[in-house]
matplotlib code that plots the C-alpha trace (Angstrom):
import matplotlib.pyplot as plt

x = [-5.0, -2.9, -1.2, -2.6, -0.9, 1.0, -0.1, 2.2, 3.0, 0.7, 3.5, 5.1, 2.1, 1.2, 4.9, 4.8, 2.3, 2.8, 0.0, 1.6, 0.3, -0.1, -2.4, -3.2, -4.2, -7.0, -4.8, -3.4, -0.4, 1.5, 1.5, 2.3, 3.5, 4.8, 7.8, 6.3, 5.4, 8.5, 10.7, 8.2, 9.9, 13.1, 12.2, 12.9, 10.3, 11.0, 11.5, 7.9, 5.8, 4.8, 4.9, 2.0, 1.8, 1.3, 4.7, 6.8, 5.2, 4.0, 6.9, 3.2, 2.3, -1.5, -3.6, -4.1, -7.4, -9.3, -7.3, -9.0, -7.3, -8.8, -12.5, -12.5, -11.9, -14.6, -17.3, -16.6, -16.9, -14.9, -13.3, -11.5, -9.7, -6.5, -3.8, -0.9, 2.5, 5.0, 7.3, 4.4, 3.4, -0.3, -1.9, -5.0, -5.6, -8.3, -8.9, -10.8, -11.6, -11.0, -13.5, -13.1, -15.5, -17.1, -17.7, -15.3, -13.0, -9.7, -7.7, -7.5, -6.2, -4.7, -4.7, -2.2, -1.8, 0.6, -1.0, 1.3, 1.7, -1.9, -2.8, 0.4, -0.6, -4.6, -3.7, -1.1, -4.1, -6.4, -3.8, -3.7, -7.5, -7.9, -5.0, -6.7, -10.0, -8.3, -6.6, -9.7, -11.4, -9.3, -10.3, -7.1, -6.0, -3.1, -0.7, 2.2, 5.1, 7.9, 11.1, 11.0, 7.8, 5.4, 1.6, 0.8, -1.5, -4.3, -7.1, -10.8, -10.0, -7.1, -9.5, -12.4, -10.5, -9.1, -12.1, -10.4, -10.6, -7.9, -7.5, -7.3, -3.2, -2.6, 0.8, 1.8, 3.9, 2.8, 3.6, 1.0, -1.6, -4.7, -5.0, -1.5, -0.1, -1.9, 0.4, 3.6, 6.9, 8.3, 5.3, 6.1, 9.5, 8.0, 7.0, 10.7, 12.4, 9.5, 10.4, 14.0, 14.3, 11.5, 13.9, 17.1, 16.0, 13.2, 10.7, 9.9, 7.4, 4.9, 5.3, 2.1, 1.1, -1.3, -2.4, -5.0, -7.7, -9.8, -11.9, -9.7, -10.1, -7.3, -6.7, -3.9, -2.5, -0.1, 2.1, 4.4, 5.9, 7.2, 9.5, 8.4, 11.4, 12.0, 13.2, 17.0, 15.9, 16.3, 13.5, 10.7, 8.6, 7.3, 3.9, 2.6, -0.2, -2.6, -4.3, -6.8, -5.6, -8.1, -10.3, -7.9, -6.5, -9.9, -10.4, -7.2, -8.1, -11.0, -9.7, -7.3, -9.5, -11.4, -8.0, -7.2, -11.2, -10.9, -7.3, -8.7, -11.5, -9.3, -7.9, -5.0, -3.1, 0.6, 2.1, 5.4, 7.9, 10.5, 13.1, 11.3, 9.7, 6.7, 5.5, 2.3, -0.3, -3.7, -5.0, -5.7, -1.9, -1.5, -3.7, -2.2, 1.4, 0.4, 2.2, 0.7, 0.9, 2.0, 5.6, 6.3, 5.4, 7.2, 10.5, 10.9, 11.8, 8.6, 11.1, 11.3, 7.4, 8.2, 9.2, 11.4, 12.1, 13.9, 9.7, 9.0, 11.7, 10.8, 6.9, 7.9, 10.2, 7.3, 5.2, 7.4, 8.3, 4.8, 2.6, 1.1, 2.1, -0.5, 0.2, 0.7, 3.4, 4.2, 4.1, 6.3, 5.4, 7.6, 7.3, 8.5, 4.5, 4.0, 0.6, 0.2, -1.4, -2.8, -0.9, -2.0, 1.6, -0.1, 1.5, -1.3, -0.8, -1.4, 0.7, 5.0, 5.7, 3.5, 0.3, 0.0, -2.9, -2.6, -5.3, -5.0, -5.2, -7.5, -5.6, -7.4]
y = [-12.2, -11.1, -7.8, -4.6, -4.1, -0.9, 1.4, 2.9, 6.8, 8.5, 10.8, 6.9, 5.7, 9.1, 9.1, 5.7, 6.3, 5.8, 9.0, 12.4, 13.9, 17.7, 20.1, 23.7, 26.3, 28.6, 30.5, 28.2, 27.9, 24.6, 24.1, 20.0, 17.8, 14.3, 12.1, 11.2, 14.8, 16.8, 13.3, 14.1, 17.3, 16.3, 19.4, 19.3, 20.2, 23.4, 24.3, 23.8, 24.6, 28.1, 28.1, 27.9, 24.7, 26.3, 28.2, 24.7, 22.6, 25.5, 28.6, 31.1, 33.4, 32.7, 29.6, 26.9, 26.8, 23.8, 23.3, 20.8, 22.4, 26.1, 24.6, 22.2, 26.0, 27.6, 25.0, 23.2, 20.2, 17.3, 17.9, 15.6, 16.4, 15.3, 17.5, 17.7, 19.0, 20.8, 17.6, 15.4, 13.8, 13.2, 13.3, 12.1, 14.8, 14.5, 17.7, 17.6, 19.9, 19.9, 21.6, 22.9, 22.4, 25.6, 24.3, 26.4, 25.3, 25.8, 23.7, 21.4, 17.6, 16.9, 13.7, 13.1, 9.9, 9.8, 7.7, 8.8, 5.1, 4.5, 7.3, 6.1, 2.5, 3.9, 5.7, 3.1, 0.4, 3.3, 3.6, 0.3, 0.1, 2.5, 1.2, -2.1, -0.8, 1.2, -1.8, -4.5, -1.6, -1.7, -3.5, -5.2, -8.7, -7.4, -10.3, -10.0, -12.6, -12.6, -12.7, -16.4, -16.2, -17.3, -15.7, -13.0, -11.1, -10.8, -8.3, -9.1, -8.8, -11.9, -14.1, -13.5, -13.5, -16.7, -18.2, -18.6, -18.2, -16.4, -20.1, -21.6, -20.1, -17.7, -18.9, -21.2, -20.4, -19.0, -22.2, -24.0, -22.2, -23.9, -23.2, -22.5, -25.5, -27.3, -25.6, -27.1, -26.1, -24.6, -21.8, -21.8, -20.4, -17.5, -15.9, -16.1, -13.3, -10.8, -11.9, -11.7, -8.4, -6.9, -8.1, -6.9, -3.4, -2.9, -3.1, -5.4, -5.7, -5.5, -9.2, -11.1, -14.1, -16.9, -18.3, -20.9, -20.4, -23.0, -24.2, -24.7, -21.9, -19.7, -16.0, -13.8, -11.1, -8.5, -8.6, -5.7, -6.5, -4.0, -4.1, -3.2, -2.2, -2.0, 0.5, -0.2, -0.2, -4.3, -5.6, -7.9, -8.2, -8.4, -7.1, -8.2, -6.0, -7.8, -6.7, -8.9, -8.7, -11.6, -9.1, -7.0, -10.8, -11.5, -7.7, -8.3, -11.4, -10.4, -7.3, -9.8, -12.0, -9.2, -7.9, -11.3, -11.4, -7.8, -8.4, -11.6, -9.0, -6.3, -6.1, -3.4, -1.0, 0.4, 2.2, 1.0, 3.4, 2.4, 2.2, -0.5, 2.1, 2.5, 5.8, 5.7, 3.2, 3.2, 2.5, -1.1, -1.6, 0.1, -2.1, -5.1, -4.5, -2.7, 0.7, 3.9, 6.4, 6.9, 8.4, 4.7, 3.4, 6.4, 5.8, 1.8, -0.7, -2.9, -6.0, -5.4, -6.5, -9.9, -13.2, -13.7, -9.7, -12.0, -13.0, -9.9, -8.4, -10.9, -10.2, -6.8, -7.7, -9.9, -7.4, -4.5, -7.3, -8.7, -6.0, -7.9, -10.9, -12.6, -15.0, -15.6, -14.6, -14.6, -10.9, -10.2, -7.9, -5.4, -7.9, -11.0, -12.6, -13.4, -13.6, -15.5, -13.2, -12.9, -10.8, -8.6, -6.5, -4.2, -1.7, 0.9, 3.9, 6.8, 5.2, 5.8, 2.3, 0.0, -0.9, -3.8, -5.2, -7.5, -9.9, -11.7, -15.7, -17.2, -20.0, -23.5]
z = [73.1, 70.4, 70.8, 68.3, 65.2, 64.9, 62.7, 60.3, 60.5, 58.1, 55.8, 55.2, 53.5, 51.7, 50.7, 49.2, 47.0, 43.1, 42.7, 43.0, 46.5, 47.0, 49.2, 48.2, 50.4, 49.3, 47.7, 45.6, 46.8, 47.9, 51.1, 51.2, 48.7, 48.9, 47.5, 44.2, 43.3, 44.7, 42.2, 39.2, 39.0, 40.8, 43.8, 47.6, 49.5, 50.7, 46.4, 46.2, 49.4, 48.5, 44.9, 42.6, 39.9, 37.3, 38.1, 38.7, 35.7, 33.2, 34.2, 33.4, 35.8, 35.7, 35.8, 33.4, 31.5, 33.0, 36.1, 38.2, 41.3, 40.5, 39.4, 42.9, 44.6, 42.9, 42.7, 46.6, 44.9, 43.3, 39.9, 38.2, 34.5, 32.3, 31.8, 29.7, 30.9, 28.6, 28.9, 27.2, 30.3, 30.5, 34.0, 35.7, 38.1, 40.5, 43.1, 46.1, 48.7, 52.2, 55.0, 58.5, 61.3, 59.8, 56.4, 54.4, 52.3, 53.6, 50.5, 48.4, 47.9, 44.3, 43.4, 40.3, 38.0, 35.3, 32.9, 29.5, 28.9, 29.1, 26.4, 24.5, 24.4, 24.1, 21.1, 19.7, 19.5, 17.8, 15.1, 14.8, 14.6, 12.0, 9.9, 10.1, 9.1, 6.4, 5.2, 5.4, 3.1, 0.7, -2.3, -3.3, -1.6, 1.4, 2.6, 5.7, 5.5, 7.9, 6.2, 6.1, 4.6, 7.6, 7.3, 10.4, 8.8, 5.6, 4.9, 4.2, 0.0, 1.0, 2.4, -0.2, -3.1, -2.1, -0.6, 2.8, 6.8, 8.4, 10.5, 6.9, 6.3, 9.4, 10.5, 7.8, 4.8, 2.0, -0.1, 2.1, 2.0, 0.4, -3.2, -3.2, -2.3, -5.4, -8.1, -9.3, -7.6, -11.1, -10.6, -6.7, -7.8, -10.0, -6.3, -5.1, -6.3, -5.1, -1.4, -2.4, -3.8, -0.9, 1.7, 0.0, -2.0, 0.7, -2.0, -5.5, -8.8, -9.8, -11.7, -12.8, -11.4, -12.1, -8.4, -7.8, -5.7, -3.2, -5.9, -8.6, -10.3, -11.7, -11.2, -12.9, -10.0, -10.3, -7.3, -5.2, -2.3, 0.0, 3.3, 7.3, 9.0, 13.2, 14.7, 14.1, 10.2, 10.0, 7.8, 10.0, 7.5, 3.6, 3.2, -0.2, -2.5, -5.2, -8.0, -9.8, -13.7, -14.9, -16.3, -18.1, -19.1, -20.4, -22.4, -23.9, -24.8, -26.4, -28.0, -29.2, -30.8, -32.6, -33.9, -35.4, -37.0, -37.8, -40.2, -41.5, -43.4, -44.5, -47.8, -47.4, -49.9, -50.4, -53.3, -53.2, -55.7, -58.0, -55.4, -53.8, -50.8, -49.7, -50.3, -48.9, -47.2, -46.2, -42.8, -43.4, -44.0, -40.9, -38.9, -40.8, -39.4, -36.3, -37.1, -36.2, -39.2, -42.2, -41.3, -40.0, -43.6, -46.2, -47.3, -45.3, -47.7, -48.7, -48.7, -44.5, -44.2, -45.0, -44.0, -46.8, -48.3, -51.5, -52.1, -52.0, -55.0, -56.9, -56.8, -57.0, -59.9, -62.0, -61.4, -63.7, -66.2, -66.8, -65.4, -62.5, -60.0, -57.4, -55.1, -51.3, -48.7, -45.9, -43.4, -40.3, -37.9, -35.8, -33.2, -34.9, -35.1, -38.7, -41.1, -44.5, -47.1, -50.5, -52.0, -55.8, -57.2, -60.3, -62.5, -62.8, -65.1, -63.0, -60.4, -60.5, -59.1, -58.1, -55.8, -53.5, -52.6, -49.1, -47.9, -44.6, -45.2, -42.2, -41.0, -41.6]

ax = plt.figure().add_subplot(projection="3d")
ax.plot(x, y, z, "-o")
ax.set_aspect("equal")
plt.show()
């Protein structure tokens, strides 16, 4: 027969325990309290036995709202609660009471876990949550790099925008991610310096981009790239914000377009003086040589309109001698695009200098 095993003493085990261990008389007071609970607050025994909790964790004279311990008391029953102490430490405290043979409570048993790393890490993932939800609402593409420039992470927009699956580029680098992949290494480069700059300055752009998506088609983005930092401020990663520009591409387009059919119908007017300035010009002229007002027109030189401002003294010029020139020249505009017109020089007689009429020339 094989001998009985020895039990261990009783305070050993109790004293071992990770929970904090600690028995109240009815009137509150501690009458009992093991290793981990005299440690938690770095007490000897005889510091605590005698003294009230709330006195030793909360330095207030009366009870704590809510105490487990004090409900347990009242009700004779099991009461269980979390609880806060003024160093940040959360605890699961479970209180229970303890009978004698006549059935009256004569104390009770609390039970205490500190579980601050549990809420920590509980609340940690629901930040994470929510800024992931926040982030997958957003309407704009959202795209994580590491610094060099492998995918961890893309919101909902990313994936639909581009017609992908998270499996489709998660992990991979940027220039292999499908659609991505198919444009030429000379427009690869044009994404460079927004990781560059995002891991030196912390942040980059916006620069517009033309990417290609899964089916070929083409989409023009403007781009920002901004910097995650660690806790010992080194940057980890580059997260990188999209925002779809093809329609504004395609208004300006348009608006473009009705510009160009818009100038080709206008015949515009300027009175030019007998200095060669303009002294005044009508809206059309305006439109012509996209200038806002009239102060941009008074007093410039009418020669500065043209191509060639020798074409346009010497229309100016036949114009005085004979009393009208026609013919065509060519316009520049403040930004260097130029137009060929028709182009009438008069001498009226009610006007001091003379009146130019300007027709936009369709291009054949």
């Amino acid at each position: 027969m094989t001998g009985a095993v020895a039990r261990p003493d009783l305070d050993i085990i109790i004293h071992s325990l990770h929970e904090s261990v600690i028995f109240y008389g009815p009137d509150m007071a501690i009458q009992w309290a093991n290793r981990t609970a005299m440690e938690s607050l770095n007490l000897t025994e005889q510091d605590m036995v005698g003294r009230r909790c709330h006195e030793l964790w909360y330095a207030r004279d009366d009870y704590c709202p809510g105490c487990p311990v004090r409900k347990a008391l009242e009700s004779g029953e099991f009461e269980q609660g979390e609880i806060t102490t003024p160093d940040k430490r959360v605890w699961l405290v479970q209180a229970t009471p303890v009978r004698g043979d006549d059935g009256r409570v004569q104390g009770i048993v609390e039970v205490a876990l500190d579980i601050t790393r549990h809420r920590e890490a509980e609340e940690k993932q629901a930040r994470a949550q929510a800024m992931d939800d926040l982030i997958n609402a957003m309407i704009d593409p959202v795209i994580v790099f590491t610094t060099n420039g492998k995918t961890v992470y893309a919101n909902r927009a990313f994936c639909e925008v581009f017609q992908l699956e998270l499996r489709d580029f998660m992990g991979k680098n940027f220039t292999m991610i499908p659609g991505f992949q198919n444009q030429r290494a000379d427009e690869i480069m044009r994404y460079t310096p927004l990781f560059r700059e995002a891991a030196m300055e912390g942040r980059s752009g916006p620069i517009e981009l033309p990417i290609v998506r899964l089916d070929g088609s083409e989409v023009h983005m403007s781009a920002t790239a901004g910097a995650i930092r660690d806790e010992k401020n080194k940057i980890t990663h580059i997260v990188v914000s999209l925002h779809d520009m093809s329609r504004r591409k395609l208004v300006e387009r348009e608006l473009k377009n009705r510009q160009a059919a818009l100038e080709s119908t206008l015949s515009a007017t300027a009175i030019v003086g007998e200095d060669g300035k303009v002294n005044w010009a009508d809206d059309a002229f305006l439109l012509l040589w996209d200038l806002e007002s009239n102060d941009d027109v008074q007093g410039t030189p009418v020669s500065g309109y043209w191509q060639d401002p020798q074409d346009a003294v010497r229309a100016m010029e036949a114009a005085i001698e004979s009393g009208q020139w026609q013919g065509r020249l060519t316009a520049r505009k403040r930004d260097g695009r130029n137009f060929h017109a028709s182009v009438s020089v008069l001498i009226l007689n009610n006007v001091q200098g003379t009146v130019w009429d300007v027709s936009v020339i369709k291009d054949q």
